[in-house]
C-alpha positions in Angstrom: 127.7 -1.9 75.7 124.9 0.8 76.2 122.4 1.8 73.7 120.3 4.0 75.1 117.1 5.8 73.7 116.4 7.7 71.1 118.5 10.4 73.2 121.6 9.1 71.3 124.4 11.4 70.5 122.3 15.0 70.8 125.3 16.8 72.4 127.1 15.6 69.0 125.9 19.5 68.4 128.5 20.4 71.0 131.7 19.3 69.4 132.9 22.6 68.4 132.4 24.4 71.7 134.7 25.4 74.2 132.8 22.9 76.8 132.0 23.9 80.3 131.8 27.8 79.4 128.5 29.9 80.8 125.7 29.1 78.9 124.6 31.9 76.4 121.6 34.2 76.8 118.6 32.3 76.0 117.5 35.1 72.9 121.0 34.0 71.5 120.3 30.3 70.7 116.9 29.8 67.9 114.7 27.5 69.1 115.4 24.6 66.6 119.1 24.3 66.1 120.2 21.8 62.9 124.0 19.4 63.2 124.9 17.3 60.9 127.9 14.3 61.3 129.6 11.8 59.3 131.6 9.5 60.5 133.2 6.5 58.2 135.9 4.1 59.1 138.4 3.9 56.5 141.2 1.2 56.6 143.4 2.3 59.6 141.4 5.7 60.2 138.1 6.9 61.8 136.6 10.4 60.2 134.6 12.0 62.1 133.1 15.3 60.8 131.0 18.0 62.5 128.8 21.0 61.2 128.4 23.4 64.2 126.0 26.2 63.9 128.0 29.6 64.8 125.1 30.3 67.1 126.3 28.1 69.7 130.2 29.5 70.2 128.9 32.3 71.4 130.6 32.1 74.5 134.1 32.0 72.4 133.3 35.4 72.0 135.3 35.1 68.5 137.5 38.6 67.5 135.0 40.5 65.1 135.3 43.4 62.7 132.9 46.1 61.2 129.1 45.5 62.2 129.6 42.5 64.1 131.3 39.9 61.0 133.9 37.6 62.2 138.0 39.0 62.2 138.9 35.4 60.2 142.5 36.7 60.7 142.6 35.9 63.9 140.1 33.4 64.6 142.3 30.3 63.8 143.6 30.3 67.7 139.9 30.2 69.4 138.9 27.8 67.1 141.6 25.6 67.4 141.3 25.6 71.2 137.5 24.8 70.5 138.4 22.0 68.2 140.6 20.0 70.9 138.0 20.7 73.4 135.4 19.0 71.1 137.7 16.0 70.7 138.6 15.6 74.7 135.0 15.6 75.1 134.2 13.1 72.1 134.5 9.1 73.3 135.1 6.8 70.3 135.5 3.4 70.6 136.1 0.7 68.6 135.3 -2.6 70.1 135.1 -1.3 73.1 138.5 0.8 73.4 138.7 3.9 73.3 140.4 5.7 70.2 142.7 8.8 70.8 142.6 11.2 68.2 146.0 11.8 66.1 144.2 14.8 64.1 141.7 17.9 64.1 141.3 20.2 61.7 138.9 23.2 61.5 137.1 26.1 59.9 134.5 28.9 59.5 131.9 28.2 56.3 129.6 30.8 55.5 125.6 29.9 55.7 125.0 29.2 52.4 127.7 26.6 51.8 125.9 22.9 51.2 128.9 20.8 51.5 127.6 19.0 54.4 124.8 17.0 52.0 127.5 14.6 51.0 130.7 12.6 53.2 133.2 13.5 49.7 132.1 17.5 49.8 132.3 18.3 53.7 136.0 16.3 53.8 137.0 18.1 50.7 135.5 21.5 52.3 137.7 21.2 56.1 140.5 20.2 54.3 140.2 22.6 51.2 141.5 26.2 51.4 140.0 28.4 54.3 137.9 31.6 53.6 139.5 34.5 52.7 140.5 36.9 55.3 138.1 39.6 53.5 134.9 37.4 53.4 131.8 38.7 55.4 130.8 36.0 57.8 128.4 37.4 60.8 128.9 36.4 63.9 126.0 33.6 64.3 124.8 33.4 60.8 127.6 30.9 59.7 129.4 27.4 60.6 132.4 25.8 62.0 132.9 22.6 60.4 135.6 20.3 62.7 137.2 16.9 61.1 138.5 14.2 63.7 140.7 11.5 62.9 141.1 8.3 64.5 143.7 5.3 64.2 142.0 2.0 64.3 142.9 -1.6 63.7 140.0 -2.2 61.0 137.2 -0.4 59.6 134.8 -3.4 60.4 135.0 -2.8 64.3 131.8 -2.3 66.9 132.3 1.2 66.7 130.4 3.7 69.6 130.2 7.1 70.0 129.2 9.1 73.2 129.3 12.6 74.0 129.6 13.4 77.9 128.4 16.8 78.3 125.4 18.6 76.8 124.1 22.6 77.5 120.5 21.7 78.2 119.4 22.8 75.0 116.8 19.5 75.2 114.5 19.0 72.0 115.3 22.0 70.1 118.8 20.5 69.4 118.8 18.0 66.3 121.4 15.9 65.0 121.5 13.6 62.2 124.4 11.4 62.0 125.3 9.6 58.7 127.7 6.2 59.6 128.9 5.2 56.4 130.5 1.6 56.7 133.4 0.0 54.5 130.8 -2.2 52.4 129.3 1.1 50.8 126.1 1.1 52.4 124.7 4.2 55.1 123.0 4.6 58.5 121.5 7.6 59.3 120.5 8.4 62.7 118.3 11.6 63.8 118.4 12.4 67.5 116.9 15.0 70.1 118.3 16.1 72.8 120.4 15.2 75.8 123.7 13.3 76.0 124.1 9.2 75.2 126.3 6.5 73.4 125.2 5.6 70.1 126.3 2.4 68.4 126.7 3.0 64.5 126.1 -0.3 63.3 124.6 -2.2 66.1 124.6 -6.2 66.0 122.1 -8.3 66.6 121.8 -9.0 70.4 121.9 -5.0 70.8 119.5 -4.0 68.8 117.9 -6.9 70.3 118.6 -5.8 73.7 117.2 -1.7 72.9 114.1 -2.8 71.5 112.7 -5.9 74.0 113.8 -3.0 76.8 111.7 -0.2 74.4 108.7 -2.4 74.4 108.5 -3.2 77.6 108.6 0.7 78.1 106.3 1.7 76.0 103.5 -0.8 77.0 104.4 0.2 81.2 105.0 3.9 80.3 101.4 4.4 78.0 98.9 4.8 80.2 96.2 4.5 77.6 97.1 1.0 76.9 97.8 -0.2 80.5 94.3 1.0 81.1 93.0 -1.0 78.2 94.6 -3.9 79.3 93.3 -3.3 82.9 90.0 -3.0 81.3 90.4 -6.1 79.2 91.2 -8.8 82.2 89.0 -7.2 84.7 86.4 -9.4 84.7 88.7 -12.7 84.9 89.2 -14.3 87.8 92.0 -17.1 87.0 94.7 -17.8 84.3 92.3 -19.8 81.6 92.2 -20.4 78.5 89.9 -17.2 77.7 92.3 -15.1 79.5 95.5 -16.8 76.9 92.9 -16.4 74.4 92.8 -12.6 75.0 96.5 -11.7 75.2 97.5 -13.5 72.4 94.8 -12.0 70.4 95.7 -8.7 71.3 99.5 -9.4 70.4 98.9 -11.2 67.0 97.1 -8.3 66.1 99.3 -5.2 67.0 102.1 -7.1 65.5 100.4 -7.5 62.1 100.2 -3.6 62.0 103.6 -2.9 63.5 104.9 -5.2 60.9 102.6 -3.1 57.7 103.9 -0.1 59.7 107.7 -0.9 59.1 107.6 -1.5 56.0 105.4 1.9 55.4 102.3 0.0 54.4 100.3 2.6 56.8 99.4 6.1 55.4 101.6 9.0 56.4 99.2 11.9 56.3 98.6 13.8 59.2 95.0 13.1 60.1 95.8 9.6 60.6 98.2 9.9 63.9 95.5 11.5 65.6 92.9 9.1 64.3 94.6 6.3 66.3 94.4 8.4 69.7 90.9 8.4 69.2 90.1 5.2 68.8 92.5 4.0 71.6 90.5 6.0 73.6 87.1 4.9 72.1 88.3 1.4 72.8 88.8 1.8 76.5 85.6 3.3 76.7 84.0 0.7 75.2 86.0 -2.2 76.8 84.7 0.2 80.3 81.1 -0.1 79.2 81.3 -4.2 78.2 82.6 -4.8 81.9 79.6 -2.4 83.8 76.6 -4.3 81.1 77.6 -8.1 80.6 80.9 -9.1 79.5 81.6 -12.1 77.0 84.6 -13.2 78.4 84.2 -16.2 75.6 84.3 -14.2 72.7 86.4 -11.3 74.3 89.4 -12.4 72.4 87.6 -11.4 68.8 86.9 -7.7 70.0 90.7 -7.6 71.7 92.0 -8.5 68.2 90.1 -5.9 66.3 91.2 -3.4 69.2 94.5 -4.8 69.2 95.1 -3.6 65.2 94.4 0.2 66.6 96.8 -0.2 69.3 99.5 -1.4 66.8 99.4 1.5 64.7 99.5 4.2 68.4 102.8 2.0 69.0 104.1 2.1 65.6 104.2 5.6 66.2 107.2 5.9 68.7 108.4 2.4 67.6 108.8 4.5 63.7 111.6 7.1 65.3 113.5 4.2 67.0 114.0 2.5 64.0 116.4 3.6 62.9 118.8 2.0 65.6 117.5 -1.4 64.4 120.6 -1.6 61.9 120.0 -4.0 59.3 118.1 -6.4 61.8 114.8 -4.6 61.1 112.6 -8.1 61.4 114.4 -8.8 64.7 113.8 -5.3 66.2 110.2 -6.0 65.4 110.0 -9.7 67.3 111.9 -8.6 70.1 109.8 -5.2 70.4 107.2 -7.0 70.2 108.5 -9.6 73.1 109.2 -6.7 75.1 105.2 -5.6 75.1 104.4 -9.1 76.4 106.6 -9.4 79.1 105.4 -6.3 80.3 101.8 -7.2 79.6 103.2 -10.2 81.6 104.1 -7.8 84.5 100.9 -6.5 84.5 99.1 -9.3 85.2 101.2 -10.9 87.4 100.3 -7.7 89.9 96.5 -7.8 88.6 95.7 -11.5 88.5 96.3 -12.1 92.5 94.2 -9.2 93.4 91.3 -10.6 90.9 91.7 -13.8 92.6 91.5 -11.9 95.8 88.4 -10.1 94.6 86.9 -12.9 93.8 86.5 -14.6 96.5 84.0 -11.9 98.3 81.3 -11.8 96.8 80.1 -8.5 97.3 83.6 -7.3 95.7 83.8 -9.4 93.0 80.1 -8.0 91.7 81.1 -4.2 92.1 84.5 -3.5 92.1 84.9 -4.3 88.6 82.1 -2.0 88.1 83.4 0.7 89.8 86.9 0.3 88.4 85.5 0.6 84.7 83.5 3.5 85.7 86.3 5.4 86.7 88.5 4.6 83.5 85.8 4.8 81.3 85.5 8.4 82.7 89.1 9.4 81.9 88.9 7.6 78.7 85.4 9.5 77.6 87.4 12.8 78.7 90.6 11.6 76.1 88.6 10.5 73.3 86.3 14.4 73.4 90.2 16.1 73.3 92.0 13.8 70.6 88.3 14.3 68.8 88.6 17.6 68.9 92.4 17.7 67.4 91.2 14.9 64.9 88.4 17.9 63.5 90.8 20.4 63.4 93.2 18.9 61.2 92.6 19.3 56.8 90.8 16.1 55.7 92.1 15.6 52.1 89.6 15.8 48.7 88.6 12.6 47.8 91.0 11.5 44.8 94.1 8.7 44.3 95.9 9.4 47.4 93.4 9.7 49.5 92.2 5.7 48.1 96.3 4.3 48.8 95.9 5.8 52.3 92.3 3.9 52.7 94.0 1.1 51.2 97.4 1.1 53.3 95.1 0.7 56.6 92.5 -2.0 55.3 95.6 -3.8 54.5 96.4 -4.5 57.5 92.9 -5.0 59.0 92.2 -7.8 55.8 95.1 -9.5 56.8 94.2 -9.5 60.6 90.8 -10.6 59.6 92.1 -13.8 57.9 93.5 -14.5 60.9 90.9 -14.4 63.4 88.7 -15.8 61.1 91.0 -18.8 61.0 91.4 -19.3 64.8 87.6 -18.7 65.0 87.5 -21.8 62.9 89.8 -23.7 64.9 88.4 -23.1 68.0 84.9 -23.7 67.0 86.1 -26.8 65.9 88.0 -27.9 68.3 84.1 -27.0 70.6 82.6 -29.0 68.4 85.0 -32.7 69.0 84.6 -32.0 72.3 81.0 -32.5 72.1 81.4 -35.1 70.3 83.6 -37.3 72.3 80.8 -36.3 75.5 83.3 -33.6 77.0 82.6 -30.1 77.6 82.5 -27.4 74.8 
């Protein structure tokens, strides 16, 4: 079963066009465009229902009237054609077959109508009277709301949907899909773009699947942190205990955040986003400069933990939209997130560890190449840190007063907590030194 990125279900927009028609002038179509779905399996039927902004069955070229409102007399047949094509188009499954639809039902709503805020209103709205023939709808200023219906054996299926075509409207198309499942609870899901198959109410080994796959993205795909971590094992020259030391001190401490970050224990004010950016930055230049004056590879792992908080909260950042296809396995999505950035840290090292080993066997390359390497990324990483500066001073820094204190306190938090911790291992390593000079061996 696919589940995809957070490109789920964005041609869900597209449901109540006549797919495959020209696409319409580009001054036609705003450049944010709003859908909202429901869908909600109900004993032995699927409802699936669609709010499509007029502005994109333009090329229906519906029958208008007067100054350019719709002629709702004789709209019913376009629509209906429209409606159909939306359903050919849709693929529902349910446990992995696909569903044929045994109903469709449309209509035009005016702009003002609400009745899309709630599953109850928008069903009772598509299957309520239609507008009357007289009302003033303009051409792109309204809706056309569409309900599916689908036979299924039970309302507790693996239920997918996936949309196969899409207009290229990217970004500026966004969808928010509400699944509401038989035990009373509700999934919402908010989507940009593109075409994809989203699962509703995804069970464990898929969400686990999604998220070790999105971690292992994002660490490989950020090329601030892969330069960090290039930076951090630089100066190594084998797979020691320092080097374990430094990787897992790194991952105890992003996760610590990513975990305060999920359950919204980081402040969500807008000068704190680009806060991060800086500091990932200022760490790489700083990790740059450690490696060109005298790196402590023995105490390396403290500074990579403190480093490691800052990185937790720039991944929390795309990990925070991708949430939402955790389903109610929210702690899993975080472990196997979480897994995923190892295993590609993993991959990174594996490439970088034999040419350090390789390095370090020349003398005259093992003194300056990692010298010349920090130079250059300490370069691009002084260049980063001036530009997300710059941002950081142009955004409003709040009056000190009450929120401004819960904000200060959401991100010590964090750092308290990941203090404990290294202050613990600190202790258990220095103790550990301290038998083995006891017992005659080596510290």
């Amino acid at each position: 079963m696919r589940f995809r990125h957070s490109t789920r279900l964005a041609a869900l927009a597209l449901a109540g066009l006549v797919l495959g028609s020209l696409p319409a002038a580009a001054h036609d179509i705003p450049d944010r465009i709003s859908m909202h779905a429901f869908v909600k399996p109900e004993g032995n039927r699927l409802h699936l229902l669609v709010r499509v902004p007029l502005t994109l069955l333009l090329n229906l070229n519906l029958p208008k009237r007067g100054p350019g409102y719709l002629d709702l007399a004789h709209v019913d047949g376009p629509l209906a054609a429209a409606a159909e094509a939306a359903a050919r188009d849709f693929e529902v499954r349910a446990d992995g077959t696909r569903l044929d639809h045994v109903r469709v039902a449309g209509r035009i709503s005016q702009s003002s109508d609400r009745a899309f805020e709630s599953y109850d209103r928008a069903l009772a709205l598509i299957e309520g009277p239609k507008l009357p023939e007289d009302t003033d709808v303009f051409w792109n200023q309204g809706f056309f709301d569409v309900h599916l219906e689908y036979p299924i054996e039970s309302d507790r299926a693996e239920f997918t949907l996936t949309v196969h075509t899409g207009q290229g409207l990217g970004n500026r198309l966004v969808v928010d899909v509400h699944f509401l499942p038989p035990d009373g609870g509700e999934r919402i899901y908010v989507v940009q773009g593109g075409a994809g198959t989203l699962s509703l109410d995804p069970r464990w080994y898929q969400a686990a699947w999604f998220f070790v796959g999105s971690g292992i993205h994002h660490i490989l795909g950020g090329i601030d942190h892969l330069l960090f971590l290039v930076c951090l094992v630089l100066p190594f020259r084998r797979l020691g205990w320092d080097l374990v030391g430094v990787v897992t001190a790194f991952t105890v401490a992003h996760s610590i955040t990513l975990l305060a970050a999920a359950y919204g224990l980081v402040p969500s004010v807008a000068w704190f986003p680009p806060l991060v950016e800086t500091l990932i930055a200022a760490s790489i230049v700083y990790m740059a400069i450690e490696n060109v004056l005298a790196p402590n590879l023995s105490r390396r792992w403290l500074v990579t933990g403190l480093f490691g908080l800052v990185h937790g909260f720039g991944f929390s950042f795309v990990l925070g939209e991708e949430l939402q296809f955790a389903g109610s396995h929210l702690l899993l999505s975080l472990f196997a997130f979480n897994l995923g950035v190892e295993i590609g840290q993993l991959l990174v090292l594996v490439v970088l560890l034999p040419a350090l080993v390789w390095i370090g066997r020349r003398p005259v390359a093992a003194r300056y190449a990692p010298i010349v390497v920090s130079v250059l990324v300490g370069h691009t990483a002084w260049h980063w840190m001036m530009e997300r500066a710059e941002v950081l001073t142009e955004v409003p820094w709040p009056e000190p007063d009450a929120d401004l204190a819960v904000a200060a306190a959401r991100v010590l938090a964090p750092i308290l907590v990941a203090a404990g911790v290294v202050r613990w291992l600190a202790g258990r390593r220095a103790a550990r030194r301290t038998a083995a000079v006891r017992a005659g061996g080596a510290p």
